[in-house]
DRENSE-453635 format. One record per atom (N, C-alpha, C): x, y, z. Coordinates in steps of 0.001 Angstrom, whole numbers, plus 500000, padded with zeros to 6 digits. Example, Ala and Ser with C-alpha at 12.3 -4.5 7.8 and 13.67 -1.06 7.14 Angstrom:
REM DRENSE-453635
513190494310507800;512300495500507800;513200496700507800;512850497750507080;513670498940507140;512900500030507870;
//
This chain:
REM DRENSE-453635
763894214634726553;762842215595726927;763488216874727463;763185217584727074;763542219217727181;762603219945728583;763761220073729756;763337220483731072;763385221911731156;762296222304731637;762163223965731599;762786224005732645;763930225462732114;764921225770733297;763631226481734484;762878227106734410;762086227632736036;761618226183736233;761631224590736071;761221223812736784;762527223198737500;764021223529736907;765057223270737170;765554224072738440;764657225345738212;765533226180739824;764293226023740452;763388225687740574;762653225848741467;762483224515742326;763069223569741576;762844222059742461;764742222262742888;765471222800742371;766432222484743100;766642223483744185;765662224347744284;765593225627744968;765531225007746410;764539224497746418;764281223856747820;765055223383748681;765409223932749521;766583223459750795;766450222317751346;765889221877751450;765279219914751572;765747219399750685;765640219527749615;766494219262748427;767942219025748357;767581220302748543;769331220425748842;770290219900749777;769833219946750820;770473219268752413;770309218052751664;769346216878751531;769611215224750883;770469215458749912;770832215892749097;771691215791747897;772985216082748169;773262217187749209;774666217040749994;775363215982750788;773854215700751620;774425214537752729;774689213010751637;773816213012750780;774182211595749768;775770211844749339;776011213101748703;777203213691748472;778600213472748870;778168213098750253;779966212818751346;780346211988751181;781320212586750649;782632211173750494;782761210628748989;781721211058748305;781585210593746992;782455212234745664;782489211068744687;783031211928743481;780954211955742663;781238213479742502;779958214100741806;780014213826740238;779442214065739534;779314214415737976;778177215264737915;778202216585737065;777252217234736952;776741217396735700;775215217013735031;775261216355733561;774233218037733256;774616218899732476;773892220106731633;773245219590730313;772186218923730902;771897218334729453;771833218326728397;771791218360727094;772665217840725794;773965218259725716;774535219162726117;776076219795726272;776870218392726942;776021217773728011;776773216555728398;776821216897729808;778433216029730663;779098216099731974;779807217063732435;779609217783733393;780904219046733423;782442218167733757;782695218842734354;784542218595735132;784320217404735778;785341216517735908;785436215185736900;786489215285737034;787137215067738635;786297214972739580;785351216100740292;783870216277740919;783504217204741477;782976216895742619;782491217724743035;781604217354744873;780576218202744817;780251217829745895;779021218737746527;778853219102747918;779539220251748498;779810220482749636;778942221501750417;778577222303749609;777122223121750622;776348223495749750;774932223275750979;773711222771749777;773466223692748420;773608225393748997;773966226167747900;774687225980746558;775276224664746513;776278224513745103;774938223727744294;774323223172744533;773185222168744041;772584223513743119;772139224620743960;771188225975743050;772079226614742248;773483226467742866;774761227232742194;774715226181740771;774880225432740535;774994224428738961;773993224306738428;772531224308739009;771152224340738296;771106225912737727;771889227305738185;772114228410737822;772587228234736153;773624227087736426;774675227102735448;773685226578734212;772710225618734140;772457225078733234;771970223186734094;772491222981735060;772878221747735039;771334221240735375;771420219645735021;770039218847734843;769964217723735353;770920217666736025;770907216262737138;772244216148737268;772649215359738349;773797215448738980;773952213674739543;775137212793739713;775191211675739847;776451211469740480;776527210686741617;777671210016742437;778098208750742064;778957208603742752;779946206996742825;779752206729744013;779646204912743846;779162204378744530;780197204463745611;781405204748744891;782658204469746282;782624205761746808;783009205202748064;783100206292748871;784744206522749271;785390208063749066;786398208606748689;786962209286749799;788447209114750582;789265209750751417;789181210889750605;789878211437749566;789788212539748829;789082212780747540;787908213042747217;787634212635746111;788140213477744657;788415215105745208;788701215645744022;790314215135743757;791111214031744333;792755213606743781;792116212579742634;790871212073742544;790594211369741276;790908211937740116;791878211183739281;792479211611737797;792276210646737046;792429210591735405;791886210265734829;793500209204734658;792885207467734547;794604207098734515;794914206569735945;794289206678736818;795132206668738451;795196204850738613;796076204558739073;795990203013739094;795157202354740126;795606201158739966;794418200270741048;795050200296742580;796038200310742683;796693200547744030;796422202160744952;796895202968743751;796462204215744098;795074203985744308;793940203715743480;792973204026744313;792188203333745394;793106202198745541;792474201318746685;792616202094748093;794062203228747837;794307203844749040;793935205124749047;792919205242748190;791784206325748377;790591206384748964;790032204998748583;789084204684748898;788457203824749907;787143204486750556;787223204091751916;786520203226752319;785506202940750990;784434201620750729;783707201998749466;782626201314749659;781248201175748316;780064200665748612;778798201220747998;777754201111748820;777526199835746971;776471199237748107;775787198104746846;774851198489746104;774863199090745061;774010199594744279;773560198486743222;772465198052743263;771651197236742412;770544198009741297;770756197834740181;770121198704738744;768989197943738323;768309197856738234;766987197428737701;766864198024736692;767227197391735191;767522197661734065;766305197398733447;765169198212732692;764216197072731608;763362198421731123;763048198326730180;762108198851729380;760828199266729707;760371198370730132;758707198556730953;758895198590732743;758452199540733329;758246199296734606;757628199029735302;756604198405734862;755819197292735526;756477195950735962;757542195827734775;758388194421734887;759571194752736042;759840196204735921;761143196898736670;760406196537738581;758693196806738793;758705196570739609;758755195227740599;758150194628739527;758450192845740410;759655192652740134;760874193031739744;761813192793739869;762800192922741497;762226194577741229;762705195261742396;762015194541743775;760885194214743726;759986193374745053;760540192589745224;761170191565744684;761902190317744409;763035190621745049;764143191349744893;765362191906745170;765322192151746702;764094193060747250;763395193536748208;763563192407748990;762762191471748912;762492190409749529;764027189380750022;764579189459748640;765637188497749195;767046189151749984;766494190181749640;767706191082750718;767146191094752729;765937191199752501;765414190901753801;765555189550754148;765655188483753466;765560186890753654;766930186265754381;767987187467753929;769575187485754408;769351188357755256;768570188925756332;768493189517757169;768865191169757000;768837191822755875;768880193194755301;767789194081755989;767794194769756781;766175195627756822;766683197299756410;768021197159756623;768200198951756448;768632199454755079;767796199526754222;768386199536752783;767758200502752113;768272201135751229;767373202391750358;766682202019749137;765481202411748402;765384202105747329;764431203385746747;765419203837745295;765078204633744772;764346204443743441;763516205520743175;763000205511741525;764138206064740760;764773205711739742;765749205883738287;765041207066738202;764131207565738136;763580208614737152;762894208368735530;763155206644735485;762395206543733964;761579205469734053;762487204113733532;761841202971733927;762506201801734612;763208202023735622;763744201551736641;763896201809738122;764536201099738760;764841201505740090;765999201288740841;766393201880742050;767989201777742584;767994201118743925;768227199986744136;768539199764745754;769497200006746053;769582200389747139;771380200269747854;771020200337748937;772341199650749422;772903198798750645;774258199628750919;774200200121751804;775658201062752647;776846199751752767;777559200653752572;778874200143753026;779058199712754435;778483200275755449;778694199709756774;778313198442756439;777077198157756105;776563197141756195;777604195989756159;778813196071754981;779879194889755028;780587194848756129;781024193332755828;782396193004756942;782879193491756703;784410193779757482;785471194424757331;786341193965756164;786471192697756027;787312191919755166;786410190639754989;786820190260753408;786409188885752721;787598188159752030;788145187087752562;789332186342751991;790248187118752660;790462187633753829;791777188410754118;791886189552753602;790786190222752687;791367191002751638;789878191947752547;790741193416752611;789936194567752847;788408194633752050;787412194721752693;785935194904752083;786039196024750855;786811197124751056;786963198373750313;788217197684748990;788579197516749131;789276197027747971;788367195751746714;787281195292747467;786331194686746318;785406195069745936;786492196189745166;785484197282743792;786369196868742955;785257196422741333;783951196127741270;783944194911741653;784661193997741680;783977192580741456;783456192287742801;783339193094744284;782072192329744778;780834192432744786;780633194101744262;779528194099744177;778764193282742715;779734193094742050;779487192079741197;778974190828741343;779694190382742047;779583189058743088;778122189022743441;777925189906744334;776924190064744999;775197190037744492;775481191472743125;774080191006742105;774089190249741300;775037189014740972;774621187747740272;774472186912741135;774735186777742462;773946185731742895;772839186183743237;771991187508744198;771333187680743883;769973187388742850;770958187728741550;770092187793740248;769519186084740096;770344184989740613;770506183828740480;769295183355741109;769196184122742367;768565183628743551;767482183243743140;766539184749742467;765478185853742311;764926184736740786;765735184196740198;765811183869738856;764189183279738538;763790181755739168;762322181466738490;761778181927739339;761532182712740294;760802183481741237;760061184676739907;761610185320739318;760726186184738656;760099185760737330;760497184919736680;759783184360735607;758336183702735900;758130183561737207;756801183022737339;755983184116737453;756247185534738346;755967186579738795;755373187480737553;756441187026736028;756491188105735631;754864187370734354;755424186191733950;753897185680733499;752979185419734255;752812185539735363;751620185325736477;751067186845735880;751657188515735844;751510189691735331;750580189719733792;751486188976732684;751401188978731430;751599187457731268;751016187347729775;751734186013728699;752558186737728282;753843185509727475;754948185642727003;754884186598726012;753454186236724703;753618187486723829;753260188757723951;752829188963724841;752179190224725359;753923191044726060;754275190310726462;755865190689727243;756948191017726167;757229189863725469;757448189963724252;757150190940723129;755891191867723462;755225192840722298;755586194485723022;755686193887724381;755580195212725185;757387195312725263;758528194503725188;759989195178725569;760177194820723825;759427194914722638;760225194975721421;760720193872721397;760388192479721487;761457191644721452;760768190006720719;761406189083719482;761231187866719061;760575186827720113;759609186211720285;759203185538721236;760136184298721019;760753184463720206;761800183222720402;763120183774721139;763454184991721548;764603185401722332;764083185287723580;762682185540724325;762626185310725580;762114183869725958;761417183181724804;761238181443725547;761897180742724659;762639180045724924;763605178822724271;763375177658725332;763105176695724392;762681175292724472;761528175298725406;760609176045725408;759367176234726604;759493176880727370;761202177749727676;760915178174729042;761196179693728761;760640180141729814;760428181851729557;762203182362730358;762691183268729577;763655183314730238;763752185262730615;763379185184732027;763396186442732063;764587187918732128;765623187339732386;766661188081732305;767086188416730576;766249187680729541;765989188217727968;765686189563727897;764887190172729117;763869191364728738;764032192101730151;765200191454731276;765348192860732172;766842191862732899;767817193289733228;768809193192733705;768919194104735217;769461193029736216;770405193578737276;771613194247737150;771851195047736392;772449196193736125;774170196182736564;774745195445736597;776180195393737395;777307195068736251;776732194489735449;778002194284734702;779422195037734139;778709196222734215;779727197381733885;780177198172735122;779945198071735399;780211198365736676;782247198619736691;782861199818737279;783902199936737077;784399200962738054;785957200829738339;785872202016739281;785406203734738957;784905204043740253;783969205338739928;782991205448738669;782415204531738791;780839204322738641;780478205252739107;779363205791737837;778340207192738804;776917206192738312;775909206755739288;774831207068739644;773712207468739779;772642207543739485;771510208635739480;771566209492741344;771792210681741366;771436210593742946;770188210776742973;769970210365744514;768105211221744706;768034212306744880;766667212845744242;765889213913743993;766994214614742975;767269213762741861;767877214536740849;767094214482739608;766831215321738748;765762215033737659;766814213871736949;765975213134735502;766243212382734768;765412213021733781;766795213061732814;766435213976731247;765280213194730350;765881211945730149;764782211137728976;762723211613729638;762941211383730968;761501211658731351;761061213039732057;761911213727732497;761408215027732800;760841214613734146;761051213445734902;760568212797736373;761988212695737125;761601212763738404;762569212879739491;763243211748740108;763624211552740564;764267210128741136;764366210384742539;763051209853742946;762596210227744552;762890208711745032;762947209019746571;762967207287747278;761883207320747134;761805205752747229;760396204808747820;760385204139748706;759375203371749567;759243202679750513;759331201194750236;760000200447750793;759906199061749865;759056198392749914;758082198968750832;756811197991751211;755950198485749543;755898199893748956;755159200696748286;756000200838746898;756740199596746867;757019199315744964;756242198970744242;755687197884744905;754337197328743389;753617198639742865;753402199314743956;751792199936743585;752627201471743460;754279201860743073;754380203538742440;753882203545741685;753011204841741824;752641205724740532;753808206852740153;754208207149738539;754796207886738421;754572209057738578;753122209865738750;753620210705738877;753868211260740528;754002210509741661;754193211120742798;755947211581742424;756473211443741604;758038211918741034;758005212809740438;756891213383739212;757034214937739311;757202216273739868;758030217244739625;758581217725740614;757611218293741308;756473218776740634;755855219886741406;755089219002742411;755252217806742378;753851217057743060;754525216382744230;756270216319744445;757048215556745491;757047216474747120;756426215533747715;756057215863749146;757093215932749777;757152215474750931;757928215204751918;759707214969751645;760875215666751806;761661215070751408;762353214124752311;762949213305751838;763306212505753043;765260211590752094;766060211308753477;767239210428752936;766553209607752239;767798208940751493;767389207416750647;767618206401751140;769064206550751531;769826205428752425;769736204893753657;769073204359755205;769401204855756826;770387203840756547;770980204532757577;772357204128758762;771805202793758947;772644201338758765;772278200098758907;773078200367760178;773117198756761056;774022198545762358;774842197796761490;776182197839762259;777551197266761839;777116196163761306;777826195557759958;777699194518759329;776530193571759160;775353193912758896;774034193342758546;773953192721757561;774984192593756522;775098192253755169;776157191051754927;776801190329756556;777817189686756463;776962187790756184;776204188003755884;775679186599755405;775286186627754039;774880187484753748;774890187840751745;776332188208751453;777104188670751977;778172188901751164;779148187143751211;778910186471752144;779852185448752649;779021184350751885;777727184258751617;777150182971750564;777420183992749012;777601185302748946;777991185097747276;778834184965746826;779705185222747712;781469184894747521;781403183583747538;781375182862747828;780882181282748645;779975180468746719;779633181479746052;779270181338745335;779626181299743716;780935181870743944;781901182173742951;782072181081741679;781816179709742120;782148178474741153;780819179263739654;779592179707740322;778697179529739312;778619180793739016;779047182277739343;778823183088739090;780112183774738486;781396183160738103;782355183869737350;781984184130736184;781201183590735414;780831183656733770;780051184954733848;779378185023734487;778349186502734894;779688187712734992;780072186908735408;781336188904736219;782462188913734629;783318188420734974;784647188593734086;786024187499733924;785168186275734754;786412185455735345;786837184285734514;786333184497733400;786551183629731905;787933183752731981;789139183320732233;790376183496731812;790476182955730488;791370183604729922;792258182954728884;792636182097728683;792231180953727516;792461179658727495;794243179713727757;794465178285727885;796140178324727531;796419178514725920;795473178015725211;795741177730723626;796300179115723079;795929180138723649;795273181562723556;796728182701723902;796866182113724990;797581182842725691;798971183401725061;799820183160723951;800630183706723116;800365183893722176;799101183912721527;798436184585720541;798402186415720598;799286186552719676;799637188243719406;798599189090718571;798764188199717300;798348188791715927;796869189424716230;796547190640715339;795482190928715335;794113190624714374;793271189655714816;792524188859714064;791897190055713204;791502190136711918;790678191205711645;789318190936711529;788709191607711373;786762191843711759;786400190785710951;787223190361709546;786523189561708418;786280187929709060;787274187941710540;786974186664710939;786015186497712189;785477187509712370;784752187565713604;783454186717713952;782999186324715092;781392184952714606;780584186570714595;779137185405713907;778485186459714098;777826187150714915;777807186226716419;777278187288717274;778182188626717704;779555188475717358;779661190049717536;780145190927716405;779748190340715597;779291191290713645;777970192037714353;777177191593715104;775575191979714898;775871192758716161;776551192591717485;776863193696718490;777680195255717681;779000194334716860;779281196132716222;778519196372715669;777346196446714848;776763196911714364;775195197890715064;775724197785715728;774595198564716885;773458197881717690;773079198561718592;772135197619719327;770932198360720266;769662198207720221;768701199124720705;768889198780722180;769000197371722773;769117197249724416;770516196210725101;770830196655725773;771839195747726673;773358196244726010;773337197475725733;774974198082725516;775508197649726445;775431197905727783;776517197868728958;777021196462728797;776436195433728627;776779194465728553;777447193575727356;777287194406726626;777865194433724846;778885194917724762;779113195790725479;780863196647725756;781614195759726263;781032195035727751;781948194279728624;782608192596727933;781658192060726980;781799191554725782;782589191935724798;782645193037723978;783186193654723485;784775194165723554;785033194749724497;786541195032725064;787039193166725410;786507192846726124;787277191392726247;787746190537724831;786703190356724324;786519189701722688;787774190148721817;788113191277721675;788613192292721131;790585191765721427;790562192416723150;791797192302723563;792106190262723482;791010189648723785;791898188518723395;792149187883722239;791520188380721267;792273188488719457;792788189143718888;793959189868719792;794896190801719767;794955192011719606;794057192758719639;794053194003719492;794624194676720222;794965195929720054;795488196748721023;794542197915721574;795259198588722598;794200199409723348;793749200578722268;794845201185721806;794041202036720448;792727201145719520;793431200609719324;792093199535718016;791002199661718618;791130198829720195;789950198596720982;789297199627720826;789971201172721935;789025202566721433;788419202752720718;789425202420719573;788193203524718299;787307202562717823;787331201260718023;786139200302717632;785255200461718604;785546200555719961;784185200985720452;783485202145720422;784201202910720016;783856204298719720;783286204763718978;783271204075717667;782823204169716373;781256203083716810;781419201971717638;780144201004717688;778994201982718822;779572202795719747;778921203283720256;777923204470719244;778477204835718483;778134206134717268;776530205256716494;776820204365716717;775963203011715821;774781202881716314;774775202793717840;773639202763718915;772700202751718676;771306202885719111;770126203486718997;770027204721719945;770696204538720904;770630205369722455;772258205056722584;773307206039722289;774622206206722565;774704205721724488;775649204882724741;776082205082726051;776697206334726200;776580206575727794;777727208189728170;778559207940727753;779448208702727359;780989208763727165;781823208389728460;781338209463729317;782134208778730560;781769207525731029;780819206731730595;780766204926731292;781566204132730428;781387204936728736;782568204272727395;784065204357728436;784530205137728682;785910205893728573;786223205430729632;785073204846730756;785959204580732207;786123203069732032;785137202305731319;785215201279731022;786505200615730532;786984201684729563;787985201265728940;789210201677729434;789573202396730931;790406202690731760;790386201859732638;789453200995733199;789716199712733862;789879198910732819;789539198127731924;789910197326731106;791528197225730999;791713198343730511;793166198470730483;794144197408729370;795105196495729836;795282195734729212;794861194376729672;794042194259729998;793695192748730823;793582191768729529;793642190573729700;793227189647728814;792450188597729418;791420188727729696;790238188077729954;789190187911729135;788690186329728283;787532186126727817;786289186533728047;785762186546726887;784166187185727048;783557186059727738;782394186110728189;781743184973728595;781375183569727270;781399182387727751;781281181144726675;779694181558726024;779825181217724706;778202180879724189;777367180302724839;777613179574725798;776515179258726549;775753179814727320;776332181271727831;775989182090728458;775084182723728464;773796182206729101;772591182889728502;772544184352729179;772939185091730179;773155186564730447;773213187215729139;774252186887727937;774731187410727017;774053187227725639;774605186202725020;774504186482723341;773093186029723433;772220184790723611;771061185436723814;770270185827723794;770314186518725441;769277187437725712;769598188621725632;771030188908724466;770708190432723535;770499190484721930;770004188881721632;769696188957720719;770379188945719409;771457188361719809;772616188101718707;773441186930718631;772679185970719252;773037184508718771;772408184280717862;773072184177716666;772429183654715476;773856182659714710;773894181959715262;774976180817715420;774819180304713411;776314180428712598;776198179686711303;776947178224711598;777813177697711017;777948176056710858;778688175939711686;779591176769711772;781204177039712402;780725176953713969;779814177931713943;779674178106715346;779460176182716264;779227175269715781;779153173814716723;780245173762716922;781407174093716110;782210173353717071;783384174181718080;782678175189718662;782987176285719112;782546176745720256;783156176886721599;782506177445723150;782526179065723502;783192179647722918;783604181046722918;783406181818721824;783464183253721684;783431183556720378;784976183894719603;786088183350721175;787001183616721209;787443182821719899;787701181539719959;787902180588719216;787732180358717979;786193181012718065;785616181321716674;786721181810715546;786887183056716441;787621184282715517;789103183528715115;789984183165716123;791250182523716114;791439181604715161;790544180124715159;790357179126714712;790244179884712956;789424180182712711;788850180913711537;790841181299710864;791257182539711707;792226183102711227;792872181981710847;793428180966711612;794536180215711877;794259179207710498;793179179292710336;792983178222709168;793018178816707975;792908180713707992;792987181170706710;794929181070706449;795091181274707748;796686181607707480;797465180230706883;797078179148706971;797605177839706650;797371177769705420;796276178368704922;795793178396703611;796562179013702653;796735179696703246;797834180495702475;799572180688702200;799691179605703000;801269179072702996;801662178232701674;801972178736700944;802732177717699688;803640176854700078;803504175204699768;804464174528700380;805760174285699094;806690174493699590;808110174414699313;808432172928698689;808583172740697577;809113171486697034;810605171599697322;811181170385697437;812697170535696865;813427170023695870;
//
């Protein structure tokens, strides 16, 4: 949607505006998005409120932070290692994404979330409108302990906040499937997110994370953000806080610009460590929630496997991911890069295959969530999550399992097994 620049200076005009968008600002790395042209410069900031009218001058159409919070933020380079930036960084606030298509579904999600963050004794927490059809909670960094396992609170980026929204998501799980058909029937849900009524109920049961995601999976260092009171391009609506008592019942348009009242922070100041009983049961929780994050290691079978399998042996659930996908990219990438590097590919290959699958899309991911993704990735060799994994193949709609696939837990195996049997095939045996 095409934002008229006099609605662009005149909502960022506002010095209320401006003062929240600075103070969210501290300590964080900025991105400033000029819409269709894209992201300006990274790293950037936002240091007096005047720069907010100064870049809406320029063209710019929303503007987005990282969740971490930064000793220096403009020494962020593109490349910087994990050590280097552990000793940059000074924490991370818990940002939870309420991912889904319809926001009606986005809101009992978010109520749900609401609730069980208060149930762990949470009361000081922000929650914002996305600007489309979602929403943003976050939880400050004070809120954590100092340390979990001995290991500095600030150094578990990403995987605690990882940690954190799959158990969560775990918690919330038939809470919201009852919530969400108590709302709608299955085909009506089913008709309204585009989707096979056989991808969201299998064997009777409605599975709601088919048709909306807690948003973390991609999650990587310097992650950006929607900030508040920044427009959002697809809708031409603002991304104002809300009250958490007053999720069920937003109307969108109290987020149009001309119609946003009162401005107010997103985030308050929690008291020291309010969050040390959710963070200590999800860690605590780790046995059932590694398949969710990244903690599939590498079989042993696996593990000196060089060669690079080619595409002709691939299963088919990720033939039908390269080939593009209308919902759940973020989570198709994090699939994707793993899948990839543990059937040998290299970091070039990886690139330009995701690069080329992103081109495929229906709705391209940013470049910068592609590109950072694949700067933490790095060379890791970590499995995609097992087929069993209902987060994944799925509930994005690309389990479509052929013969091969029974006797098979990964799609890792798939691919390997496949090669290993073409390559035997092809060995002429030697008489003497």
């Amino acid at each position: 949607m095409q934002i008229h620049i006099s609605h662009l200076l005149r909502h960022y005009k506002r010095v209320e505006v401006q003062n929240v968008m600075v103070s969210s600002a501290e300590n964080r790395e900025v991105a400033v998005k000029f819409g269709d042209a894209g992201f300006g410069k990274r790293p950037d900031v936002l240091i007096y409120p005047s720069d907010v009218l100064n870049f809406a001058k320029k063209g710019a159409t929303s503007f987005h932070a990282s969740e971490e919070h930064w000793l220096a933020p403009l020494q962020l380079q593109p490349g910087v290692g994990k050590e280097a930036l552990n000793s940059l960084r000074l924490g991370w606030d818990l940002i939870l994404d309420i991912d889904c298509p319809v926001l009606d579904y986005s809101k009992i999600a978010a109520d749900l979330l609401i609730q069980a963050l208060q149930h762990y004794g949470i009361e000081h927490f922000g929650v914002k409108f996305s600007g489309n059809h979602g929403f943003h909670i976050g939880v400050s960094r004070h809120s954590f302990p100092e340390r979990v396992h001995e290991t500095p609170i600030k150094d578990w980026f990403p995987e605690g906040p990882r940690r954190i929204a799959a158990f969560l998501s775990e918690k919330i799980k038939p809470f919201l499937a009852q919530k969400l058909l108590e709302h709608e029937q299955a085909h009506m849900i089913a008709r309204r997110t585009n989707k096979p009524i056989g991808e969201i109920v299998k064997e009777g049961k409605f599975d709601p994370y088919a048709i909306l995601a807690v948003d973390t999976v991609l999650i990587s260092s310097r992650h950006l953000y929607r900030m508040p009171y920044s427009f959002n391009e697809k809708s031409g609506l603002v991304s104002i806080p809300v009250k958490p008592k007053e999720v069920l019942t937003f109307d969108t348009k109290t987020a149009q610009w001309d119609r946003i009242g009162e401005v107010v922070p997103c985030m308050p100041e929690p008291p020291s460590q309010e969050a040390t009983k959710l963070v200590t049961e999800s860690f605590d929780f780790t046995a059932k929630i590694e398949p969710m994050i990244e903690q599939e290691k590498v079989h042993k079978d696996f593990e000196e496997f060089t060669a690079s399998v080619p595409s002709d042996f691939f299963p088919p659930c990720i033939k039908l991911m390269l080939a593009g996908l209308q919902d759940g990219k973020k989570r198709s990438l994090f699939v994707l890069t793993n899948f990839l590097s543990s059937v040998g590919w290299s970091k070039e290959q990886i690139k330009d295959c995701v690069n080329e699958w992103n081109k495929k899309n229906a709705e391209p991911l940013r470049e910068v969530n592609v590109q950072g993704h694949l700067r933490y990735h790095g060379d890791k060799k970590v499995m995609p999550p097992n087929c069993s994994n209902q987060a994944y193949y799925p509930s994005l709609g690309v389990c479509k399992p052929d013969e091969f696939c029974k006797r098979i837990k990964n799609p890792v195996n798939y691919a390997v097994l496949k090669f290993k049997r073409q390559q035997r095939q092809n060995v002429k045996p030697k008489f003497s």
